[in-house]
C-alpha positions as CSV (number, residue, x, y, z in Angstrom):
1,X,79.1,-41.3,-32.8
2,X,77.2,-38.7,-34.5
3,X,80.0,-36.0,-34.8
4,X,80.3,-36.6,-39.0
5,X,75.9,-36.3,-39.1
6,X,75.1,-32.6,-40.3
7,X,71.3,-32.4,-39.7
8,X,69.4,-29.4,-41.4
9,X,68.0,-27.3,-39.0
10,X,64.2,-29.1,-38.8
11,X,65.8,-32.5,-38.4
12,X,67.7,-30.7,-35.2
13,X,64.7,-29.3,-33.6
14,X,62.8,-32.5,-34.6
15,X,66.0,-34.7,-32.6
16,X,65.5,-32.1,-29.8
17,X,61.3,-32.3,-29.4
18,X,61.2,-36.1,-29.5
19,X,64.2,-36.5,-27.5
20,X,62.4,-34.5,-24.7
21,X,58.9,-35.4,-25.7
22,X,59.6,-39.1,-25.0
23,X,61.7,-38.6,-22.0
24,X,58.8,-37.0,-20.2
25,X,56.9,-40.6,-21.1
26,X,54.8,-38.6,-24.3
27,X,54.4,-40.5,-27.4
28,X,54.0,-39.2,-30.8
29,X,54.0,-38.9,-34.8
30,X,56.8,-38.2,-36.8
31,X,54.8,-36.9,-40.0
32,X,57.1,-35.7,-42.9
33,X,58.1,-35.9,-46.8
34,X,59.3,-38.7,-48.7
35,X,63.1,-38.4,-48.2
36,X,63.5,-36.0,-45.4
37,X,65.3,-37.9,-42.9
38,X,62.4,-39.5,-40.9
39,X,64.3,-42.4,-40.2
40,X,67.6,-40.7,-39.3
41,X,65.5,-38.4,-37.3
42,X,64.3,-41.2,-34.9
43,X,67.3,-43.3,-34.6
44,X,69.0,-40.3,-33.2
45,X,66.1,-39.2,-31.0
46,X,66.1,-43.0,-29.8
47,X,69.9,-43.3,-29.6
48,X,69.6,-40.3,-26.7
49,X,67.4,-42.2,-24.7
50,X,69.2,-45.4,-24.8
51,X,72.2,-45.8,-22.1
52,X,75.5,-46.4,-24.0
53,X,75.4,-50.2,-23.0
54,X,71.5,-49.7,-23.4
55,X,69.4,-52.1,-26.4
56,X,67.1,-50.9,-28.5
57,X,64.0,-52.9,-29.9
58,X,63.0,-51.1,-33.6
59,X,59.4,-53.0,-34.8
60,X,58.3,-52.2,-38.4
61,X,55.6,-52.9,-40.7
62,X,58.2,-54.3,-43.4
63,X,61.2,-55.7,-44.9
64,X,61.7,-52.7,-46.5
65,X,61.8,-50.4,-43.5
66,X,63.7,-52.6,-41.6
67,X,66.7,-52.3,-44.2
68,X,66.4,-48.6,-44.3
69,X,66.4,-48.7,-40.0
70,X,69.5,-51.3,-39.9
71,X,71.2,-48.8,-43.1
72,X,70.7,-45.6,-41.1
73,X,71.4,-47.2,-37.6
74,X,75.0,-48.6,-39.3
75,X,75.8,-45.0,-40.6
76,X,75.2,-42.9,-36.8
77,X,76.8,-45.8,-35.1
């Protein structure tokens, strides 16, 4: 699924802390630049916690984001 996704190294760690952050039942922020991967960034993080037959439920505030989530979610899947 993700094999062809080179992350830089902060969008790694970022994956990684949320990943385990959210696991544990935490919540969180995901504060970053304009164009730095914050929605890759999550749709990885959430794709780890999601079973492989698993659904995930994305709510956002509009249209816009919502074509950027369904653009990104096409390119790891």
């Amino acid at each position: 699924m993700t094999e062809s996704i080179t992350l830089h190294p902060y969008q790694h760690q970022a994956v990684e802390a949320i990943s385990a952050g959210l696991a544990e039942g935490g919540r969180g922020q995901l504060p970053a630049a304009r164009g730095s991967g914050k929605t890759l960034i999550s749709v990885l993080a959430a794709t780890r916690l999601v079973l492989a037959e698993g659904l995930l439920s994305v709510f956002v505030p509009s249209l816009a984001l919502e074509r950027d989530g369904a653009r990104t979610g096409t390119e790891v899947s």
